[in-house]
C-alpha positions as CSV (number, residue, x, y, z in Angstrom):
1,X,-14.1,36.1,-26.7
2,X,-11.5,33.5,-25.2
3,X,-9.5,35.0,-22.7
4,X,-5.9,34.4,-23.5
5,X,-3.4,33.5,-20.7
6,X,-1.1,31.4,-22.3
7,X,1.4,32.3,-24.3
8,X,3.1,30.8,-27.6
9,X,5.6,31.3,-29.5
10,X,4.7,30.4,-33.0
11,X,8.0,30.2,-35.2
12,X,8.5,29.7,-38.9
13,X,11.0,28.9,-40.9
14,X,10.6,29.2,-45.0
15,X,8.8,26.8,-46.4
16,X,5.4,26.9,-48.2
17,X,3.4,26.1,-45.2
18,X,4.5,29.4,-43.8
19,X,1.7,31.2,-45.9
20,X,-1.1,29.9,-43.7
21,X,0.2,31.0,-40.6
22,X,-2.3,33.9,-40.2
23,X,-5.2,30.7,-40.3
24,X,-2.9,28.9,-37.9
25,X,-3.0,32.0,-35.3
26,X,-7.0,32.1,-35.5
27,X,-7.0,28.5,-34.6
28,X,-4.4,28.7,-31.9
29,X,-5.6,31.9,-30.6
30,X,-9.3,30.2,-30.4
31,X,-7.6,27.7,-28.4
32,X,-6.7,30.4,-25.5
33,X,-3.5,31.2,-26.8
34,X,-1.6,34.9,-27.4
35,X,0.5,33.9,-30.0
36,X,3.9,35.8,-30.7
37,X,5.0,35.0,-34.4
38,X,8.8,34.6,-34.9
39,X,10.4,34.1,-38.4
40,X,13.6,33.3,-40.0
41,X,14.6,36.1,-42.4
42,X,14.2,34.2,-45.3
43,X,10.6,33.5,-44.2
44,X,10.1,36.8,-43.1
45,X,10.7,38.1,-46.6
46,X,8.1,35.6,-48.2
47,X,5.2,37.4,-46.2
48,X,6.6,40.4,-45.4
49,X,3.4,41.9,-47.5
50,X,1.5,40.2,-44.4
51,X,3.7,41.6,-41.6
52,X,1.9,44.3,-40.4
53,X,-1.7,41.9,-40.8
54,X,0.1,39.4,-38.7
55,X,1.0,42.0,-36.0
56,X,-2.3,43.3,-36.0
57,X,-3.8,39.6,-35.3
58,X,-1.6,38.7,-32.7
59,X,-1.1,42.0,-30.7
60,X,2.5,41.5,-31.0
61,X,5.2,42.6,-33.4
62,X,6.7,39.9,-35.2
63,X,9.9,39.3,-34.5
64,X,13.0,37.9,-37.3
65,X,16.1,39.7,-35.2
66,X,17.1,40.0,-31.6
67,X,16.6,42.6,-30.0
68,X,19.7,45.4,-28.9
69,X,21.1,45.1,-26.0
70,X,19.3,47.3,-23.5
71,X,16.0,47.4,-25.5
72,X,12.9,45.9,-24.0
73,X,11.9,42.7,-24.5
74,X,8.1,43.6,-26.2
75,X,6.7,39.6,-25.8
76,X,5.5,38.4,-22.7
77,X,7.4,35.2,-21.3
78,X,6.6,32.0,-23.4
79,X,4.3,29.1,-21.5
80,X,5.0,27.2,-25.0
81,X,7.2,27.1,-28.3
82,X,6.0,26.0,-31.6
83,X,8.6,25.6,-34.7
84,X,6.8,24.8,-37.9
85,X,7.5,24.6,-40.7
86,X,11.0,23.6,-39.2
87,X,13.6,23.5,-42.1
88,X,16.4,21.0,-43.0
89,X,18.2,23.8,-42.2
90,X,16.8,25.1,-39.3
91,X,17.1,21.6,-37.7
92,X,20.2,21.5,-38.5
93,X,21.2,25.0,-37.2
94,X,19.2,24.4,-34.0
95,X,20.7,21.1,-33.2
96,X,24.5,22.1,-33.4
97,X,23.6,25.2,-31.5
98,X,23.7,27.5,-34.4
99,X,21.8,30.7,-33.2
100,X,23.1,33.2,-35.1
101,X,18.9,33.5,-36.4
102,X,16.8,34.8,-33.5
103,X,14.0,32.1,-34.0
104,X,16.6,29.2,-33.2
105,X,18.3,30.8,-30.3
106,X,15.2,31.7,-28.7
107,X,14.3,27.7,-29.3
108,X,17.3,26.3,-28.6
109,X,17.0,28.8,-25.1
110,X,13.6,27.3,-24.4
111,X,14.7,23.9,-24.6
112,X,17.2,25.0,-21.6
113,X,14.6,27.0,-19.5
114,X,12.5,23.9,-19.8
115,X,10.1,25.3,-21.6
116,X,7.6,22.8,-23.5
117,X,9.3,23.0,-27.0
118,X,7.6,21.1,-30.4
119,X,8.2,21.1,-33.7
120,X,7.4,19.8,-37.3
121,X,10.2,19.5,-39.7
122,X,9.3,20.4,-43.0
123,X,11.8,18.9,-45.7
124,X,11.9,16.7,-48.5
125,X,13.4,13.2,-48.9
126,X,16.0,14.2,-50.4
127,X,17.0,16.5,-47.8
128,X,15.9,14.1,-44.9
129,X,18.2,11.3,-46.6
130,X,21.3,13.6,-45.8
131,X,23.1,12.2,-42.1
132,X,22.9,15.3,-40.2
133,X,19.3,15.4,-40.6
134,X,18.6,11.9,-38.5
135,X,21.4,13.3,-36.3
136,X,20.2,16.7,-35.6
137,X,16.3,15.1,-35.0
138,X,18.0,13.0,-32.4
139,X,19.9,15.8,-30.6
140,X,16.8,17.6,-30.3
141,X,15.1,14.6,-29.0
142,X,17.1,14.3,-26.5
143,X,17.5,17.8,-25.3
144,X,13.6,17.6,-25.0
145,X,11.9,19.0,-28.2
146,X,8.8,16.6,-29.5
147,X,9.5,16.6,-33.0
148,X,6.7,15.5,-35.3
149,X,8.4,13.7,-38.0
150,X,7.2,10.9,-40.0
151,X,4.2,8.7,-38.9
152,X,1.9,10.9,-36.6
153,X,3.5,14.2,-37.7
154,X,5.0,15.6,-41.1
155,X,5.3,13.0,-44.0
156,X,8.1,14.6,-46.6
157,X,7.3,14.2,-50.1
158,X,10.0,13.8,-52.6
159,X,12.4,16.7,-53.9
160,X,11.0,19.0,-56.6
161,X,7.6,19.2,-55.8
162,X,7.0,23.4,-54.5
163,X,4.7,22.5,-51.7
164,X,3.9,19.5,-49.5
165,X,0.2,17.9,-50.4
166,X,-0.5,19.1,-46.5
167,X,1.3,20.3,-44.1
168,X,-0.6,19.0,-40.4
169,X,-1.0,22.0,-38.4
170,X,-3.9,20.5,-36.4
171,X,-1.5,17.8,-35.4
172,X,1.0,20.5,-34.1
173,X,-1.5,22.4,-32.1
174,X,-2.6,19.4,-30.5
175,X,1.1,18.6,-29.5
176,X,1.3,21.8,-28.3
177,X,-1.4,22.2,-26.1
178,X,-0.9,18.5,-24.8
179,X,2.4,19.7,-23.8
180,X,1.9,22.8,-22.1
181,X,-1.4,20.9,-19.9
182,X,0.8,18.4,-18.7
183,X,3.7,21.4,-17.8
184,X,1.2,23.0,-15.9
């Protein structure tokens, strides 16, 4: 058993990649991390048949809403941040500040606290051909997410097709763990 001292937090927005998430936990959890899973409604309604199996894996509830105000925080602090799948619209949301969804204010919070923040879009062309898109990437960029996008990260495929040919979530641990070493 690897004793896990760091912590991430794993978010996901809706998009087919979402339904490996519980293999994506194993491997980061094999890696020495407690993972915290944080999802955007809509993606929290796609496996919310896998909720309470998800909870049970990590140790942690899963989270899709902030918490009231006076209730306890129940995660332990974040060492790292993960965002994948990362929609065209959760890009976009996150980069105008938009944090109305708990997942992007508690990224878009990270980002301030200096906490190592990556992410994968997920989209389509289509999608990525709209302005914002390149805009938002760059915003995030610059406020100090690592994005992998595009050669050495998520590839889109064109619009129409249900589910990208692979989604790399090896790549994205990597990142991640790369990230949080050289924070430490």
């Amino acid at each position: 058993m690897i004793h896990m001292t760091r912590t991430l937090y794993l978010f996901c927005s809706a998009a087919p990649p979402v339904f490996d998430v519980a293999h994506v936990i194993e491997d980061a959890q094999s890696r020495g991390w407690n993972v915290c899973v944080g999802l955007t409604p809509t993606a929290a309604r796609w496996v919310s048949e896998s909720l309470d199996g998800l909870a049970a894996l990590t140790g942690n509830p899963v989270r899709w809403q902030y918490k009231l105000p006076g209730e306890p925080d129940v995660w332990p602090d974040a060492d790292a941040v993960l965002f994948a799948p990362a929609t065209f619209n959760t890009v976009n949301a996150w980069a105008l500040g938009l944090t109305d969804r708990f997942t992007v204010g508690v990224a878009a919070e990270a980002l301030g606290k200096g906490v190592p923040v990556v992410a994968m879009p997920c989209t389509n062309t289509a999608l990525a051909a709209h302005p914002q898109f390149e805009q938002s990437l760059a915003v995030l960029r610059g406020a100090g997410a690592e994005l992998l996008y595009g050669e050495g990260g998520f590839v889109p495929g064109p619009a129409g097709t249900d589910a990208p040919p692979h989604f790399p979530w090896q790549t994205a641990l990597d990142a991640v763990d790369r990230a949080a070493a050289a924070q430490a």
